[in-house]
N, C-alpha and C positions, 0 to 999 in steps of 0.2 A: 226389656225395654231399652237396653244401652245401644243396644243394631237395629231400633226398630226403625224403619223412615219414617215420618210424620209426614204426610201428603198436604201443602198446602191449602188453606181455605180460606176463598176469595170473601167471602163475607166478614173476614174476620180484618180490624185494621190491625196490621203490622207493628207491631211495637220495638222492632227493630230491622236495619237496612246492611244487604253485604252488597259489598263492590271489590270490581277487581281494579288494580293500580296498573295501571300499563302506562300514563307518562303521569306529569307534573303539571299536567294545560291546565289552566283556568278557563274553567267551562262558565256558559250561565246560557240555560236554558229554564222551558216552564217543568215543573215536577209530573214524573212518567206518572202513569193509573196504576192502581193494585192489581191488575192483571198479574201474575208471578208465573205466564206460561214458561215452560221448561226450554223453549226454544229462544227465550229474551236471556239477553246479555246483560246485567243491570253493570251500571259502577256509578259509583259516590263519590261526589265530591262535597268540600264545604266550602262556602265566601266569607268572604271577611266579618260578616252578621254571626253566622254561627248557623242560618239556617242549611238545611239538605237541598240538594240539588241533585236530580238523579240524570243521567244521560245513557242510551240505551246504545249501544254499538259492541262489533266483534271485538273481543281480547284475545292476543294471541304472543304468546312467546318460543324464541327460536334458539336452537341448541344444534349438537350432532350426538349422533351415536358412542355411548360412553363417556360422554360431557354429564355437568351437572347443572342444576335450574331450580329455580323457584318460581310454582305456581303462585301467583300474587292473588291473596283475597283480603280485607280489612271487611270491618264492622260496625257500625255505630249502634250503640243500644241506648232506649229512653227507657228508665231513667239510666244514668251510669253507673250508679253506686248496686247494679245487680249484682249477686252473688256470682263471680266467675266460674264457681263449680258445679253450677246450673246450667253455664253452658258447652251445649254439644255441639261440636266440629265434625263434621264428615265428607271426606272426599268420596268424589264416585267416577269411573270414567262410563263413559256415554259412547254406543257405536249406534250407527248411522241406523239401525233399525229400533230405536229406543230403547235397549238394553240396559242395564247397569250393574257396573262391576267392583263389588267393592276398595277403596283402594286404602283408605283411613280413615281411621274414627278415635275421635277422644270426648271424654267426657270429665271434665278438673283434672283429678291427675294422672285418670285411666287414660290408657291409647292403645288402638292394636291396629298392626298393619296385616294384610290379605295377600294371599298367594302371592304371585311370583314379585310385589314388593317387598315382601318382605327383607328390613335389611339395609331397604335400599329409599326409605321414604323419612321423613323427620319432620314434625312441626319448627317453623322457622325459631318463634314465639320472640318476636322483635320488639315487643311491647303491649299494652291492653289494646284489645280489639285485633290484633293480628291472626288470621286463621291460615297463613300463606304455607307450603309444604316444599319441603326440598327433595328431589329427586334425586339418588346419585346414579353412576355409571347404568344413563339413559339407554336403553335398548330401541329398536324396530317397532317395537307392539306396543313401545308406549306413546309412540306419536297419535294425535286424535286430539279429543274433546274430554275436558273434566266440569262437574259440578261441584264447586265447593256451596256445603251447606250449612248454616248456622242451627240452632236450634235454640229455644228460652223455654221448657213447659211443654205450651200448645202452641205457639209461636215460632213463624219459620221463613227464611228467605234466603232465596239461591244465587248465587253466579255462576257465569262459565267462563273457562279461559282455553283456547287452543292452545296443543304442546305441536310448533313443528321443526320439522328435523330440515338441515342441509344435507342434500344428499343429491342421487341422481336417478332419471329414472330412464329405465331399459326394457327394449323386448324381448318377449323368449319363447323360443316354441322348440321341441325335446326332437329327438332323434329321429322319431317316427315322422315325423314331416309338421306342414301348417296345418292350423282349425283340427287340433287330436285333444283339445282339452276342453273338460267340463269345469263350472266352477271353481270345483273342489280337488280336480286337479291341477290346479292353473294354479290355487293358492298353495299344493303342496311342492310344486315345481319351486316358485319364487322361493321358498323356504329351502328346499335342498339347495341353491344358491344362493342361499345366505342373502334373503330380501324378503320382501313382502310385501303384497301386490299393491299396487299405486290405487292412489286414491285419483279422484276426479279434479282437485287441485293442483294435486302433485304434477300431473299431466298438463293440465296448462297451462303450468310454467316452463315444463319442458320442453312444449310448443313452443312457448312465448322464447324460450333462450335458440331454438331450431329444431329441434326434434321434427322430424318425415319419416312418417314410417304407413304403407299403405297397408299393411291387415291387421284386422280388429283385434283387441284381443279384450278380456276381462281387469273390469276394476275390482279393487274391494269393496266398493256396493252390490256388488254385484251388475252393473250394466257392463256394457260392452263398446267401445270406443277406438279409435284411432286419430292421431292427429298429423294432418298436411299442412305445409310449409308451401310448399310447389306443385299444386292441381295439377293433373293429367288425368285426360283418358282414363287409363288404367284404374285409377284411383279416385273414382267420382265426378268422372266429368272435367274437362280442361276449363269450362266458363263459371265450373262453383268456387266462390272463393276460398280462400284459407281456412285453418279452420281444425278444431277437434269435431271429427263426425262421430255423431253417438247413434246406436243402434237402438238405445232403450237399455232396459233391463230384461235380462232373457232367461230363461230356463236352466237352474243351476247343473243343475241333473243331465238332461237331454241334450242339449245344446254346447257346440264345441268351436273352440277358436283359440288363438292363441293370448299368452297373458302380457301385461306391463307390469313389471316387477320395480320396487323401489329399494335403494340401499344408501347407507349412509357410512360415514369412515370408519377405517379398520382397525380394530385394534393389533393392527401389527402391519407386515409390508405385503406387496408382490414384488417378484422379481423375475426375471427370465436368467435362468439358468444354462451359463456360460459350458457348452458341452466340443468335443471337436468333431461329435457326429450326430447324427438327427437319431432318433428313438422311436421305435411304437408306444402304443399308448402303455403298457405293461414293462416298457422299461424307464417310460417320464416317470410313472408311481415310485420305481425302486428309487432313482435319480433323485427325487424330493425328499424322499424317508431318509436318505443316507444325509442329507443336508442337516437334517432334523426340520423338515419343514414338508407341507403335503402339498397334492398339484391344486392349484387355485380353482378355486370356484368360480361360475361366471358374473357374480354380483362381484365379488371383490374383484376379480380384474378392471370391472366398472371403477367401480370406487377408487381403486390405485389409481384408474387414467386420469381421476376429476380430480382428486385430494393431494395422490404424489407427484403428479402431474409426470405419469408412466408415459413414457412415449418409444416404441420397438419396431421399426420396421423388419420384425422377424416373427414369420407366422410358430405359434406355439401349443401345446395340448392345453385345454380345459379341464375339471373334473368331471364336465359331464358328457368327456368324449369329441367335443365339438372342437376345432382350430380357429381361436382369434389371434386380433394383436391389436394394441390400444396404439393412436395419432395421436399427440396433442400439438405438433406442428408440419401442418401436411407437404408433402412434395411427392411430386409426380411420380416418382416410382414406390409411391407407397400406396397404393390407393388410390389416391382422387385429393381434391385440391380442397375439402371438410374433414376438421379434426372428428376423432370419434373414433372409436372397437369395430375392427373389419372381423366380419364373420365369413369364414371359408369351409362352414359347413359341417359335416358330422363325417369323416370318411373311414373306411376299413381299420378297425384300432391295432390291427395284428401287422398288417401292412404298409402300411402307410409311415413316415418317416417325417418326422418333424421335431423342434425345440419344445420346450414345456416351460408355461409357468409356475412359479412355486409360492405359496403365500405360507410365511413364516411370525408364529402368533408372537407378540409383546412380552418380552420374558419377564416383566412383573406380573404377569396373568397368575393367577390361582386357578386351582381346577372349580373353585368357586364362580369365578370370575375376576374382573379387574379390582383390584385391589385401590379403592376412592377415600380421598378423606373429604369429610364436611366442607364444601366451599360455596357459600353463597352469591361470591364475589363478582362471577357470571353471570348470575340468575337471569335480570333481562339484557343480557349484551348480546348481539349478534355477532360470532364471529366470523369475521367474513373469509369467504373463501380462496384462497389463492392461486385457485382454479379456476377464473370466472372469463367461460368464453363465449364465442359467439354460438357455437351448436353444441350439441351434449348426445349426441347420439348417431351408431350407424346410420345409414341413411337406407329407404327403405327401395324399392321396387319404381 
């Protein structure tokens, strides 16, 4: 019974209410209905009477990659003098097809945490009614949606809170050319470069800051999209406007396009490795090893361009064989006159002669991982990026 989920039931009245804390506003609206669908946001607040006051809107909090946070939930229970070893706390993360994936559970003094948090999760326990969870060194896969759930008995009420990352989002399409990838290899692609495919927001924001890129590729829902900046012909027609163009949701399977990959900061650098002559792609690999550092990936070069603010007018090897080089302030003999990662293509790795980048991991890493202490002190702070430009991306066709 301590893992079992208790399914809401709307006939039943609540005898107690959770909410998430995302500011300090003095709200006053009329009180939501017992609807407790899984797609309502609830949050609590109380006025100066003492009565409830519920207001239904998104909660969401923002980190980066290997940061820490607190999911915020509070609770008010009637009466208060409940037994607090009665009740049960459970977090769940939520993916876009209704899933749910366990992430913590406590019940009085029991707790356990689930796969890959393990380790990495902590009840805040800030005071009574507090069910908030601290995340530490934040990964890719944890960005999304969670439910925090209370429990009393037979009694039960949810909230949600969005976890999102700063990061950045990019195209990618593999060796073999454009529209070579299905689904499931589009998300194994982003993952071999250290990302993981953009979500549908992710994207138009990346719009919104300039992202033009005209071939589709796949989101993490699974649809298919692209987003313009500057209509053409080419790409939809000159007279349509601006615009993320979505294809729908397509055949994971059958159906081939190229992906948007998203990443967020590194835990360590890139650098373009100072050589006095260009290398094939089998002597960048020796070149990085002897550094103690490996050829970068094409998410982390991403990332170095937004986070370290990498800027190389000198084209270099990839991991995955390909030659970029990251602008963050353009001039004419670099490209073109929009910062952003110039892609020069995928060419003969035996012959071909170029610089390499090297990304070199944070030497407090553990083969564990990052080595975090407890800090809540972040939890809702956005730290803002000092990366913040006008475009974030190649630019496309």
């Amino acid at each position: 019974m301590f893992l079992k989920r208790l399914q809401p039931l709307a006939f039943r009245k609540m005898s107690f209410l959770v909410f998430i804390l995302t500011s300090a506003l003095s709200v006053t609206c009329l009180p939501a209905d017992t609807d407790k669908g899984r797609r309502k946001v609830v949050h609590v607040l109380e006025d100066d009477t003492g009565a409830v006051i519920v207001q239904t809107a998104p909660g969401k909090v923002v980190t980066h990659r290997g940061g820490s946070i607190t999911l915020p939930c509070r609770y008010h229970h009637e009466p208060e003098n409940t037994d607090p070893a009665r009740i049960r706390i459970k977090w769940t993360k939520v993916t876009d097809a209704l899933q749910f994936e366990d992430v913590f559970v406590a019940l009085g003094r029991e707790q356990r945490v689930f796969g890959s948090y393990k380790g990495r999760v902590f009840l805040e326990q800030a005071g009574p009614g507090d069910a908030s969870v601290i995340i530490q060194n934040v990964t890719l896969e944890d960005y999304g949606r969670f439910e925090c759930e209370v429990t009393n008995d037979m009694e039960d009420d949810t909230g949600f809170v969005n976890l999102d990352l700063e990061g950045v989002v990019f195209p990618y399409y593999p060796r073999e050319g454009r529209y070579k990838l299905n689904y499931h290899q589009g998300e194994d692609a982003c993952k071999q470069q250290d990302a993981i495919l953009a979500s549908h927001s992710q994207l138009h924001k990346a719009w919104l800051e300039g992202l033009d890129w005209c071939n589709a590729g796949w989101l993490e829902d699974g649809s298919v999209q692209y987003p313009i900046s500057h209509p053409r012909d080419q790409c939809g027609r000159k007279d349509t406007p601006a615009g993320v163009r979505n294809y729908g949701y397509r055949h994971k399977e059958d159906e081939r396009y190229d992906a948007f990959c998203f990443t967020s900061k590194l835990n360590g650098k890139v650098y373009f490795l100072k050589r006095f002559k260009k290398v094939n792609y089998a002597e960048a690999v020796k070149a990085c090893i002897r550094e103690g550092s490996a050829v970068a990936k094409v998410g982390q070069l991403y990332a170095a361009w937004k986070f370290q603010l990498l800027d190389r007018c000198e084209a270099g090897w990839l991991e995955d064989g390909s030659i970029r080089y990251p602008i963050v302030n353009p001039r004419s003999r670099c490209g073109g006159s929009q910062p952003g990662v110039r892609h020069l293509g995928f060419p003969d790795k035996k012959f071909r002669l170029y610089g390499v980048f090297c990304f070199q991991k944070n030497k407090d890493e553990t083969a564990g991982g990052t080595v975090m202490t407890k800090s809540p002190t972040d939890s809702l702070t956005k730290q803002k990026s000092s990366s913040s430009m006008a475009t974030n991306a190649t630019r496309g066709n």
